[in-house]
C-alpha positions in Angstrom: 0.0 0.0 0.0 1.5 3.5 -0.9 1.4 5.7 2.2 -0.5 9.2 1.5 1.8 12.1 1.6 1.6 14.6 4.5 -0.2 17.1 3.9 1.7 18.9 7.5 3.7 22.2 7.3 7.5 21.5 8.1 7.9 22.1 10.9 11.3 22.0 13.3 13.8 19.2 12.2 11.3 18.7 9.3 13.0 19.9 5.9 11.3 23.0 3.8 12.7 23.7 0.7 11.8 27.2 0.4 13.8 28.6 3.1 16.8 27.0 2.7 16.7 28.3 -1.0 16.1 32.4 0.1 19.2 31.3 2.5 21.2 30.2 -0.3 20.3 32.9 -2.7 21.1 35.6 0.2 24.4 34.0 0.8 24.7 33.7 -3.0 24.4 37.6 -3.5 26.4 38.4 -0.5 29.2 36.6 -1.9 29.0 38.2 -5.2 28.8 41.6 -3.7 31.9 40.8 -1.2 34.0 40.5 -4.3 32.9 42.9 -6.8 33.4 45.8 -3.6 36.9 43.8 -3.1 37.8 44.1 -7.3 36.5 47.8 -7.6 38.8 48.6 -4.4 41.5 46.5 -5.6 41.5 48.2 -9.0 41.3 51.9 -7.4 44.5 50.6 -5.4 46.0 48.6 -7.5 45.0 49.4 -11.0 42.9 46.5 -13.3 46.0 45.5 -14.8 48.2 44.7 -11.9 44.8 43.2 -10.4 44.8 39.6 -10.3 41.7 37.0 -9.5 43.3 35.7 -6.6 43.9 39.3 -5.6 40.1 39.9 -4.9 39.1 36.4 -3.6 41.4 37.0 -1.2 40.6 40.5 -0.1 37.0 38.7 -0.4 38.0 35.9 1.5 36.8 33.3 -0.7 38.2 30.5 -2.6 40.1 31.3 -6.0 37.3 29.2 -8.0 34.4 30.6 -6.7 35.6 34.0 -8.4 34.4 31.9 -11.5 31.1 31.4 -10.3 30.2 34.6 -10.3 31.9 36.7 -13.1 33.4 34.6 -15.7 36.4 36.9 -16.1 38.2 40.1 -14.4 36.4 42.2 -16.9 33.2 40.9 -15.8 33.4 43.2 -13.2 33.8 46.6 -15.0 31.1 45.5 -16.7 28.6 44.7 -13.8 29.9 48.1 -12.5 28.6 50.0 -15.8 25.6 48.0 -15.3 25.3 49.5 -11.9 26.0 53.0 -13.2 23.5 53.0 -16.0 21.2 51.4 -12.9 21.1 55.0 -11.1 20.8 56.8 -14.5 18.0 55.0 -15.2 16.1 55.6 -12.0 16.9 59.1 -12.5 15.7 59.9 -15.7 12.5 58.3 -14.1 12.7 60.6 -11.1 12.8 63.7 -13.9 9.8 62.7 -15.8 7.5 61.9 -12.9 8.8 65.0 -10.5 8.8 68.5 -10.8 12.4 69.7 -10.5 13.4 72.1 -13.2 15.5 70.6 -15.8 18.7 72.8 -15.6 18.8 72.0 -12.2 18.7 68.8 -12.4 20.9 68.3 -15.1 23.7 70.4 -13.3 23.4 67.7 -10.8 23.7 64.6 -12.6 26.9 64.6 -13.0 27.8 65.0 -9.7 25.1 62.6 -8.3 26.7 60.1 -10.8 30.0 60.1 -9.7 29.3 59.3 -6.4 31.6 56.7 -4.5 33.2 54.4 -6.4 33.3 57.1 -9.2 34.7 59.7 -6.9 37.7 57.8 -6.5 40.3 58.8 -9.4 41.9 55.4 -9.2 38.4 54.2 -10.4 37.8 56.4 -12.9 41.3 55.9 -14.6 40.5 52.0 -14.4 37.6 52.4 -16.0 39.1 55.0 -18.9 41.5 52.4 -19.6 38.7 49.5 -19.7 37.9 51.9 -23.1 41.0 51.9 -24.8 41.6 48.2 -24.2 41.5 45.6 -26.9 39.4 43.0 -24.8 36.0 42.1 -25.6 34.8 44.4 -22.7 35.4 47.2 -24.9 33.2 46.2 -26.8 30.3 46.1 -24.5 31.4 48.9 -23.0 30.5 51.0 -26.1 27.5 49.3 -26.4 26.5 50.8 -22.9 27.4 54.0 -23.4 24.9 53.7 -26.2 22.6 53.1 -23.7 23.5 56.0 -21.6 23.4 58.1 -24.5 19.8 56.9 -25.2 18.8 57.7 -21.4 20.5 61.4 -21.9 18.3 62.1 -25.0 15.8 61.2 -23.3 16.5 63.7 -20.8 17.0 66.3 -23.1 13.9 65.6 -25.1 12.2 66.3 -21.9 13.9 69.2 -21.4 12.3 70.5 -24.6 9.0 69.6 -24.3 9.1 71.6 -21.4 10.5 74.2 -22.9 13.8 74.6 -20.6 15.9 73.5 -23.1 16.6 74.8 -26.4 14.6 73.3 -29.4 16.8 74.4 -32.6 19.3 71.7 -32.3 19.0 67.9 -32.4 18.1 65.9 -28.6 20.8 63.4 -29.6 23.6 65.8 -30.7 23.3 68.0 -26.6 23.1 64.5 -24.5 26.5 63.8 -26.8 27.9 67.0 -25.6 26.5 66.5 -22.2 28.5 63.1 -21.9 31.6 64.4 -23.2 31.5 67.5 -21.3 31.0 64.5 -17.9 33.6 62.2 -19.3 36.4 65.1 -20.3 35.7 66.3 -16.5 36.0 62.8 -15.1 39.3 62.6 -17.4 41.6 65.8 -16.5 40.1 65.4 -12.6 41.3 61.9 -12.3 45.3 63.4 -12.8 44.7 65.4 -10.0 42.5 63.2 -7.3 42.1 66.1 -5.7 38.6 67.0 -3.6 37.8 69.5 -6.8 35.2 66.8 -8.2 32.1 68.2 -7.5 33.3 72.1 -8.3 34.9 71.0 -12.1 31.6 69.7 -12.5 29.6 72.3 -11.6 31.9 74.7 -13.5 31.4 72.4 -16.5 27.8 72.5 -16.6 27.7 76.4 -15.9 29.4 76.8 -19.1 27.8 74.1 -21.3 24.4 75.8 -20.1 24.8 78.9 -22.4 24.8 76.5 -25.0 22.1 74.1 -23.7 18.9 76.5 -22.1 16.3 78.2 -24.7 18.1 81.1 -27.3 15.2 83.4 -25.7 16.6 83.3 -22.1 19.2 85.3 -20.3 22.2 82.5 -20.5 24.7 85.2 -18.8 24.3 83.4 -15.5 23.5 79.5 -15.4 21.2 78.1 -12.8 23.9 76.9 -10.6 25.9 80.1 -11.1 23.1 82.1 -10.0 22.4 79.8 -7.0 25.6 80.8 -5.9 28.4 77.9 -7.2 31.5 79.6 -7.5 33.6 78.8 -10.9 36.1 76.7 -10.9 39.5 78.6 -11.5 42.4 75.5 -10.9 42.7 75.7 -14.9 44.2 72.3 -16.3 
């Protein structure tokens, strides 16, 4: 005779699938996060070069294989860390359509509200400049996302113009290419210095790209950020 299944709940020393899987997928993710912190520090430090695998399981205090589990090469993790970056981006183009801050204002921000730690260290940033120019398939990939990013910053700037805070004579796509470069070329010259001038070269970016950006029948003598008090940045490079 077959015995009827029980229909009980599991109960203590009984086993129950379903916890011990949100265990194993929390322990999962913590691991995964443990080294791809202990690979963006390492490469800050270090550089991504001089970075080996074993380098970051050890700082993460995992075994050399399990590295390979999670990102199937080094370059994995610049990749998962423009995936992160494009993460915030995206969340904040959706913050900009459904609130009411005015554009300028939140585009003089962007730039500093994306290079927030890990960006803000110069270490990072150069690391990542380098993952650019390097003849590995994550260059590749790498200019794919920044297609993506420059889809999200059009997107932006359309915005912008159907609000009528940005100028309308000139192509969406052709500003959020200026807008990156303008972000990028900052990043670039600030990441010689490491200095704690981040946040003003950007500012002092944006409040000159802004006379080209904001509507031709608008006062651009003083941008937003100037006029709110943000004093140029005069450090010249």
């Amino acid at each position: 005779m077959v015995k009827k299944a029980s229909s009980k709940p599991a109960g203590p020393g009984r086993s129950s699938s379903g916890p011990r899987h949100g265990r194993r997928a929390r322990r999962s993710a913590e691991t995964r996060e443990r080294l791809f912190r202990a690979a963006l520090d390492l490469f800050a430090i270090k550089g991504f070069t001089e970075t080996t695998v074993e380098d970051i399981t050890e700082a993460a205090d995992v075994g050399k294989g399990t590295f390979f589990n999670y990102f199937p090469s080094k370059d994995h993790i610049l990749l998962a860390f423009g995936e992160m970056q494009l993460a915030k981006l995206e969340s904040a183009v959706l913050e900009a359509r459904a609130g009411h801050e005015p554009l300028p204002q939140f585009l003089g921000s962007l730039g500093v509200r994306m290079t927030q730690e890990p960006m803000r260290n110069p270490g990072m940033v150069r690391t990542l400049l380098q993952a650019y120019l390097s003849t590995t398939a994550v260059r590749e990939a790498m200019v794919d996302l920044q297609k993506r990013v420059h889809a999200l910053h059009t997107e932006i700037i359309l915005l912008g113009q159907e609000r009528g805070e940005i100028r309308k004579d000139l192509p969406a796509a052709e500003m959020a290419h200026v807008f990156r470069q303008t972000i990028f070329g900052t990043l670039l010259f600030w990441s010689l210095h490491g200095d704690a001038s981040l946040h003003a070269r950007m500012e002092s970016a944006f409040n000159v790209l802004w006379s080209g950006l904001a509507p031709r029948n608008v006062d651009v003598s003083v941008s937003p950020a100037a006029s709110a008090g943000v004093p140029p940045f005069t450090c010249g490079d």
